[in-house]
C-alpha positions in Angstrom: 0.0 0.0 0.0 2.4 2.2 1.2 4.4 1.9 -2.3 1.3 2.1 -4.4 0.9 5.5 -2.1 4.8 6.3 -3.5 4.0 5.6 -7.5 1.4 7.7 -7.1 2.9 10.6 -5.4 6.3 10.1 -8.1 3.5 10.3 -10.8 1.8 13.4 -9.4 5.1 15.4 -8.9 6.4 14.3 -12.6 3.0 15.6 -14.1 3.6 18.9 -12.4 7.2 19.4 -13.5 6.1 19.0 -17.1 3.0 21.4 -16.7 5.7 23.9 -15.2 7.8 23.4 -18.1 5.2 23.6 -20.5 3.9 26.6 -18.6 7.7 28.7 -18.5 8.3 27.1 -22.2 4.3 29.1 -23.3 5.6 32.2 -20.7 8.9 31.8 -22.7 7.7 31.7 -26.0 4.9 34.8 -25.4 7.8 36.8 -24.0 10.0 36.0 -27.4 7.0 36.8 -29.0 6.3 40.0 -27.3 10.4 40.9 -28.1 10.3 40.2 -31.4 7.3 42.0 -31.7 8.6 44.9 -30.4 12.0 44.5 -32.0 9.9 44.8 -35.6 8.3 48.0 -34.1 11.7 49.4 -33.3 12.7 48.6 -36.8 10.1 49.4 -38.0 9.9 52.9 -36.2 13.7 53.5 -37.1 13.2 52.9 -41.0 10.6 55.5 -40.9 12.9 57.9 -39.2 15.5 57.5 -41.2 13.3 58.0 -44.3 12.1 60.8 -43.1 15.6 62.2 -42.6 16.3 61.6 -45.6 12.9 63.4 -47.3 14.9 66.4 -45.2 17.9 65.9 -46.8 16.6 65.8 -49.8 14.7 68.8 -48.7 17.6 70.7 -48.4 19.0 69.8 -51.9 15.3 71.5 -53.3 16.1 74.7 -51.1 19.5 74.6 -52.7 18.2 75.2 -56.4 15.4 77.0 -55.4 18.2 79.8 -54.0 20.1 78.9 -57.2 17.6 79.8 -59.8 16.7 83.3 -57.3 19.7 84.5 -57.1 21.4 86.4 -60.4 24.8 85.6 -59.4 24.2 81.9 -58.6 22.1 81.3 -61.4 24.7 80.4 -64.0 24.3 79.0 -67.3 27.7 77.4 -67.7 26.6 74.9 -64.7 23.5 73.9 -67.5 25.2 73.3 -70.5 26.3 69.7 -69.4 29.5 70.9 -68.0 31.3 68.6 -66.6 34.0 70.4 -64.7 31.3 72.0 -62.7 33.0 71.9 -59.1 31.5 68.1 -57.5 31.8 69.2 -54.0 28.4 71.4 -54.8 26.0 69.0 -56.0 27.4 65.5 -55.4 27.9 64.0 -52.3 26.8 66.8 -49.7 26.4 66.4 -46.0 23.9 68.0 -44.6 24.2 68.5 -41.0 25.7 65.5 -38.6 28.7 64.6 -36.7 31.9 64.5 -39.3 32.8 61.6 -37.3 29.8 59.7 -37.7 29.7 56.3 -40.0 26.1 57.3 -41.0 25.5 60.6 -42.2 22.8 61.4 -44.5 24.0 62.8 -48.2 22.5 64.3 -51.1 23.4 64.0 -54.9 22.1 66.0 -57.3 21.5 64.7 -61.2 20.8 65.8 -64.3 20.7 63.7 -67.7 21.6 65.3 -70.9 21.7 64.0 -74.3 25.5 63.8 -75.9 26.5 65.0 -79.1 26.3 60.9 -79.8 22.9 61.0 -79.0 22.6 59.2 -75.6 22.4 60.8 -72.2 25.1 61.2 -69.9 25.4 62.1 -66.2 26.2 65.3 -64.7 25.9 66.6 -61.4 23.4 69.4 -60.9 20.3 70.1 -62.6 19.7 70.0 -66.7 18.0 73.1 -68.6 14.3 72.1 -69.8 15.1 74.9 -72.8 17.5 72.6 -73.9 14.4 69.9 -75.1 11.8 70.3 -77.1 8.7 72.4 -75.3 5.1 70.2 -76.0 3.4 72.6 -74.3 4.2 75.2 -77.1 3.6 73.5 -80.1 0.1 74.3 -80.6 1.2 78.0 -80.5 3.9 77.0 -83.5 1.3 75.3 -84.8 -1.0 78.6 -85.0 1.4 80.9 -85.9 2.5 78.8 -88.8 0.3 75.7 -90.2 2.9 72.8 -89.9 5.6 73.9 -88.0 4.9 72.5 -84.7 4.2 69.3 -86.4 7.4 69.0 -88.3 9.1 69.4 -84.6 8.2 66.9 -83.2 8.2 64.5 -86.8 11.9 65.8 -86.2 12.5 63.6 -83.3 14.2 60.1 -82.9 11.3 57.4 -83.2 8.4 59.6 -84.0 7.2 59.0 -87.4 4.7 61.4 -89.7 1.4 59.2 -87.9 3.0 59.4 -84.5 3.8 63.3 -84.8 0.0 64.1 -85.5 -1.6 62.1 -82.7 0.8 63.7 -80.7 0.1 67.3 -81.5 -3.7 66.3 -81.5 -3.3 65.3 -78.3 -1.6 68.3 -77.4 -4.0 70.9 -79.1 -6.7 69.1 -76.9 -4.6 69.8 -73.5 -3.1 73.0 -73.7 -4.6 76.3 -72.0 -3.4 79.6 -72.5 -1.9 81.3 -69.1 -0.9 85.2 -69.0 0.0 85.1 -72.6 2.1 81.4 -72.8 0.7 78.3 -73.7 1.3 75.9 -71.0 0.2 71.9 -71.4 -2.3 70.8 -68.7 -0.2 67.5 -67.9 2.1 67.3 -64.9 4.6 64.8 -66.5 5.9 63.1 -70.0 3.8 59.6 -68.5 0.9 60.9 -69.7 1.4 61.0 -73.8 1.6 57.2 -73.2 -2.6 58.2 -73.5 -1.9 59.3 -77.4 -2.4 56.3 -79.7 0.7 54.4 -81.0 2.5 56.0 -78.2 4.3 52.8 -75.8 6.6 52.4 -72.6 9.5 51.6 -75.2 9.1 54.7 -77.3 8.7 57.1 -74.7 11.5 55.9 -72.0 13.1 53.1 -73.8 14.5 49.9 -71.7 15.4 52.3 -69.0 12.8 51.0 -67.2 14.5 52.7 -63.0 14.7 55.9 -64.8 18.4 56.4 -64.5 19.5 57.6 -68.6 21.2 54.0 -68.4 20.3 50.7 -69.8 21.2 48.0 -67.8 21.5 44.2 -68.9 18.8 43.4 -66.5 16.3 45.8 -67.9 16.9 44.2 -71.8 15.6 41.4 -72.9 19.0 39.7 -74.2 21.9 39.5 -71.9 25.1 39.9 -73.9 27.8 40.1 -72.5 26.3 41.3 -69.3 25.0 38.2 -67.5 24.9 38.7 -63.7 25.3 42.7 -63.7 24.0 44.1 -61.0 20.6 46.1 -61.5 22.4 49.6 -61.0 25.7 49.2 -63.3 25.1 51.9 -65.2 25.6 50.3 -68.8 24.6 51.9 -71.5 23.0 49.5 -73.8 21.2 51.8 -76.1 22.7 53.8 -78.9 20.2 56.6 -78.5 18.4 58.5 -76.0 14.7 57.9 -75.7 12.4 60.3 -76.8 11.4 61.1 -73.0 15.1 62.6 -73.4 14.1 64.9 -75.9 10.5 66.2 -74.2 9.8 68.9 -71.8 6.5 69.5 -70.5 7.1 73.0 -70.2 10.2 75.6 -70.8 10.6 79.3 -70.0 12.6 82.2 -70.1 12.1 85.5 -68.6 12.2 88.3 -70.7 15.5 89.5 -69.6 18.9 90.8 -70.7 21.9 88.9 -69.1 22.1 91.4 -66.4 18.7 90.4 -65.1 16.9 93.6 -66.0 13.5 93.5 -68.6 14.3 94.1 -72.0 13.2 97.0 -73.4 10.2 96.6 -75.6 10.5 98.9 -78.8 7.4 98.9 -80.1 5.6 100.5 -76.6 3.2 103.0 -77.8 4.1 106.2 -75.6 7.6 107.3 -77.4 8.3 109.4 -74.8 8.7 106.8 -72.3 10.3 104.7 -74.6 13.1 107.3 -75.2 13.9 107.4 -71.6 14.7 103.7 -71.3 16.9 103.6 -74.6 18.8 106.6 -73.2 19.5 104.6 -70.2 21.3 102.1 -71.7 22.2 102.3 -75.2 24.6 105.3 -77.4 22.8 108.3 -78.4 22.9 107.2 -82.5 21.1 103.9 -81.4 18.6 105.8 -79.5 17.6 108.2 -82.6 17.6 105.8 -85.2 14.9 103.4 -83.4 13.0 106.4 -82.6 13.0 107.9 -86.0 12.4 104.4 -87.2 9.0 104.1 -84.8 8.0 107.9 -86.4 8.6 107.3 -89.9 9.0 104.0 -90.5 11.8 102.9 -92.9 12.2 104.8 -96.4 10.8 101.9 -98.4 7.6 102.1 -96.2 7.2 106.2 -97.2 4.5 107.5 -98.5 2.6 110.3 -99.4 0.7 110.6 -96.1 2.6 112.3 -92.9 3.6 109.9 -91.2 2.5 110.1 -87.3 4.2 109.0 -84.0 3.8 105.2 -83.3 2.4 104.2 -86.3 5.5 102.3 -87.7 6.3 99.2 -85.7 9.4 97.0 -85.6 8.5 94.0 -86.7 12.4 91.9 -85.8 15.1 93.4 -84.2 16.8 92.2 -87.8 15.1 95.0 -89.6 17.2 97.3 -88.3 19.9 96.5 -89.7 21.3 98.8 -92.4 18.0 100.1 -92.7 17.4 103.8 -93.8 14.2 105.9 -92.4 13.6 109.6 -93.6 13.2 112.8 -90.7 11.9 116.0 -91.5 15.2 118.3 -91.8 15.4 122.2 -90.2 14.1 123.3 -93.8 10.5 120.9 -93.8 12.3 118.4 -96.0 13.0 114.9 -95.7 16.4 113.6 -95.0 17.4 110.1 -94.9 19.3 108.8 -91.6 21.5 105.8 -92.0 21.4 103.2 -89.4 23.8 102.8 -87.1 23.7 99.3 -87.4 25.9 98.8 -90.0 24.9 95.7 -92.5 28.5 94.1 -92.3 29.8 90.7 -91.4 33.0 92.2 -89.6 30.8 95.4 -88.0 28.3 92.7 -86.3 30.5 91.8 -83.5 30.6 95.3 -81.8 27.0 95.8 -82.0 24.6 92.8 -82.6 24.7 91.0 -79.1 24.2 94.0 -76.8 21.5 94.8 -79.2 19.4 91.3 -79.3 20.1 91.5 -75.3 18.7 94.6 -74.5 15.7 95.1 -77.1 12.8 93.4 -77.8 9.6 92.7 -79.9 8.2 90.7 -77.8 6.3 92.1 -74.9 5.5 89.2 -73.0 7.5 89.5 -69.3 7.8 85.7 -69.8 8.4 84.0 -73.4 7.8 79.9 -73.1 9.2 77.2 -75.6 11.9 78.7 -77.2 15.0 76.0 -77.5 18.3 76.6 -76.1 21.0 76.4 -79.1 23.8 76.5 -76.5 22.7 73.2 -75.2 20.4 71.5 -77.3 21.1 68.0 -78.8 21.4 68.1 -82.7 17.7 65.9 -82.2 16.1 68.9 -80.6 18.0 71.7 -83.3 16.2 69.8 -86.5 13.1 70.4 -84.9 13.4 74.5 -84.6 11.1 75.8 -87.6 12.9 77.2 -90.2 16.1 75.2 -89.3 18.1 72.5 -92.1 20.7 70.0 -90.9 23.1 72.6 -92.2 22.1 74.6 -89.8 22.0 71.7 -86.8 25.6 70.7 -88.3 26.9 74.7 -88.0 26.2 75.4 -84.5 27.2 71.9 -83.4 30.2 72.5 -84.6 30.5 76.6 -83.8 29.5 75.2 -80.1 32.5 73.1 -80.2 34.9 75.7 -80.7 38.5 75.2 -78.7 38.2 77.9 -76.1 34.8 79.5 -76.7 33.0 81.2 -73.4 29.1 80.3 -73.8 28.0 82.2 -70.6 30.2 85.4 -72.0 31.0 85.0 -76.0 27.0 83.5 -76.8 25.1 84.9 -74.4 22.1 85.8 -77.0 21.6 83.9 -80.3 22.3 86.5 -81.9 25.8 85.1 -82.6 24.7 82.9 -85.1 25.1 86.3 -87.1 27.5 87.9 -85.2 29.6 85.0 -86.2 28.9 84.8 -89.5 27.5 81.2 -89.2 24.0 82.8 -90.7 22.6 86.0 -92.6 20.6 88.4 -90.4 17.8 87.5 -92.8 17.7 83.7 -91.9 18.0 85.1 -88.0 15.0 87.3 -88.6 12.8 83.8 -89.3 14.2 81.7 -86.5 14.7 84.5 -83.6 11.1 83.7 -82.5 11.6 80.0 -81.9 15.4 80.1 -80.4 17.3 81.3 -77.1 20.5 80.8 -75.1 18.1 81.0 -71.8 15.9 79.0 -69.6 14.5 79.3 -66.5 12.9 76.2 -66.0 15.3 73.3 -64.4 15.1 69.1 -64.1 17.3 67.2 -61.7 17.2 63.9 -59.7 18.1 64.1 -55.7 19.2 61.0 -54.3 19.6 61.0 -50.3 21.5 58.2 -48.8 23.6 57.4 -45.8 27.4 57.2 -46.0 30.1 57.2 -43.5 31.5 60.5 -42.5 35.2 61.6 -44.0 37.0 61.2 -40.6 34.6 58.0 -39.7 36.7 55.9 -37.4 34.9 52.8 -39.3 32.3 52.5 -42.7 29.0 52.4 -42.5 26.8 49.2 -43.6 26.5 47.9 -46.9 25.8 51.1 -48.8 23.1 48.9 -51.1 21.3 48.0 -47.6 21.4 51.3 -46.4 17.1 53.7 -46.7 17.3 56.2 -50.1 15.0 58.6 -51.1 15.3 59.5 -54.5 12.9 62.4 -56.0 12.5 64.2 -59.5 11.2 68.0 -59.3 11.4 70.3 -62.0 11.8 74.4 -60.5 10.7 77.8 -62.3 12.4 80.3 -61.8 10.4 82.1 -65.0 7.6 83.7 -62.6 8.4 85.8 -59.1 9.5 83.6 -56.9 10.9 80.2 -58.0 9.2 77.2 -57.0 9.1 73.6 -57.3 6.6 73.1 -60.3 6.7 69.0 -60.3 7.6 66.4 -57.5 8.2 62.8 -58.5 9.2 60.3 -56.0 11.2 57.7 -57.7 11.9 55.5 -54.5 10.5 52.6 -55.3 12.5 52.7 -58.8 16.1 51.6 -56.4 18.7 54.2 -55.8 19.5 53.9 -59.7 22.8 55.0 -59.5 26.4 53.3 -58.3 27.9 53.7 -54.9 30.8 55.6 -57.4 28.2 57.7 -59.4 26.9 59.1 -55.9 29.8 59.7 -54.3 32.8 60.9 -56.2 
């Protein structure tokens, strides 16, 4: 009995033990539980704060163009023209804020894409000009102003045949409004053409499916040579650029001389006025001859009516040019002044720029669409109306000069004459369509982490590390400049190498 008693009392305490242990192991497992569970949180709390320090980093790279494109001294065209000697240490690879110790500071990079001479884009750091593409938004005006022109632009392009180019400009005739005298295209971003029939994902942004101007082997769908590359090698595999490459939504320019100051429009109706602000700026001959000019037009216009103030417009800046107008002499009669903008190649130098710089026809304070023949790709020169490939060939080749100064030398496009690459007649038709200005600027911002300079150890894999990576597109055209389009391309992969970002 008394060992019956003992089995049972050995069984009892072993069934205990195990509940115990299967209690502690369920306590165990619902405190792992709980820890993991809050681990993830943590994680989870920490990738969003270090996201969100880097939507402030790349923050600060906006506020950096944004002063860029307000400031006159700052805003500097040889920094848009695909330089590439531009200094690195302002656009690539800046700290912002942080210990310079620390082996985790957040960076931006800032990237633009232009289109090489060979016709394929090419990386630079800091923003790209949007006067150097084609302007959609403006082609119905070209379109109105002269039937077939803004058609033949974009039938000018790589990969858009004659069907292609009229659904397009269709499609943009149906989506463009008219705002304080410009013609601006209702769409946000290039995407939505992909709505025009015949238009596809390979026309528009080629195999460059992260959005990076580079075709890697992994976004192709052969594999020469290439097997294995990593998504973000940066391999071109394209021969051209897409036509995305060649498209802006929408360019401007303020009406401006390089000096930031309005042009002054010579065909105001109160002369009086208009005397004043040529006497401000320009030689005394100058200012008579455009005022006789306004009074009495030139002497191929005369006749036998008296002529009255205002009634003889300048129609182009280019019609001044060894011109003659008749005044009314001490004695009643007419006597023919000479302009003083003589009609010869080797006179054109001293004059013709500060003249296309400070006067102007047009009276709009901001002039959209024109293209940018200091940094257009040949693609984008074909399609200026008016232009022939021996045109596109000549200032290719004039903007390839040893030594030659856009900013300073080709400030205007007026050295196309002043040059003697064209006649002021052929100027006369394309003036309208072409500038050496923009005011409207693309980049990419990429924010990352990377170890600090005097970092006593590197930071984690820098393909592990958070990224924020965002298009915008500023104007600077109107008042203020301000960030016109935001494009967050995150969820496209950082998109560029470790060596890229960080030179």
């Amino acid at each position: 009995m008394k060992q019956l008693i003992g089995r049972r009392a050995n069984v009892s305490g072993g069934f205990v033990t195990i509940s115990v242990m299967i209690v502690i192991l369920l306590i165990t497992y619902a405190c792992y539980q709980f820890v993991a569970a809050a681990l993830n949180e943590h994680r989870a709390t920490a990738g969003h704060a270090d996201r969100a320090q880097l939507e402030f980093c790349v923050d600060s790279a906006e506020q950096l163009l944004l002063a860029e494109r307000g400031s006159l001294e700052l805003r500097s065209d040889a920094g848009l023209r695909g330089d590439t000697s531009l200094p690195e240490q302002r656009y690539a690879n800046v700290s912002v804020g942080g210990d310079p110790t620390s082996s985790r500071q957040s960076r931006f990079t800032v990237i633009g894409r232009p289109v090489g001479r060979e016709g394929a884009e090419f990386l630079q750091y800091g923003p790209t000009n949007e006067s150097a593409r084609l302007s959609i938004g403006v082609l119905p005006e070209w379109e109105r102003r002269r039937a077939g022109t803004g058609l033949a632009a974009l039938a000018a392009l790589p990969g858009v045949d004659a069907e292609l180019a009229a659904d397009l400009l269709a499609f943009l005739q149906g989506e463009t409004n008219s705002i304080d005298g410009a013609a601006v295209w209702q769409g946000a971003a290039l995407d939505e053409l992909l709505q025009v029939p015949g238009m596809s994902d390979l026309i528009l942004f080629g195999a460059d499916r992260n959005r990076n101007g580079f075709v890697s082997s992994w976004e192709t769908s052969f594999n020469e040579a290439g097997a294995g590359a990593a998504p973000d090698d940066n391999r071109r595999r394209e021969s051209s650029a897409p036509l995305a490459a060649y498209l802006a939504p929408y360019s401007a320019e303020r009406n401006v001389n390089r000096y930031g100051q309005p042009r002054i429009f010579v065909n105001m109706v109160d002369l009086d006025r208009l005397e004043q602000a040529l006497a401000d700026r320009l030689p005394t001959p100058w200012v008579d001859f455009i005022l006789a000019y306004r009074r009495n037009g030139p002497v191929a216009a005369l006749t036998e009516e008296t002529p009255t103030a205002a009634q003889h417009p300048i129609a182009s800046l280019y019609d001044l040019i060894g011109a003659t107008v008749a005044m009314p002499g001490a004695d009643g009669e007419l006597q023919e002044l000479s302009s003083p903008f003589v009609a010869d190649q080797g006179a054109y130098r001293d004059y013709l720029l500060k003249m296309a710089d400070e006067l102007t026809v047009d009276a709009r304070v901001v002039i959209p669409g024109r293209i940018n023949i200091n940094l257009a790709p040949a693609a984008v020169l074909r399609a200026i109306p008016g232009a022939d490939q021996q045109l596109v060939d000549r200032i290719v080749a004039a903007r390839e000069q040893p030594g030659i100064d856009l900013a300073n030398m080709r400030y205007h496009a007026a050295w196309l004459v002043a040059g003697g690459w064209i006649e002021p007649a052929w100027m006369r038709e394309l003036d309208p369509y072409i500038t050496t200005r923009g005011d409207v600027v693309r980049a990419q911002i990429v924010g990352f982490y990377a170890a600090g300079k005097a970092a006593a150890y590197p930071s984690a894999d820098f393909d592990e590390q958070p990224l924020v990576r965002r298009e915008i597109v500023v104007d600077a055209a109107r008042a203020e400049p301000r960030v016109v389009f935001r494009h967050d391309l995150s969820n496209l992969g950082r998109g560029y190498t470790r060596e890229a970002l960080t030179p």
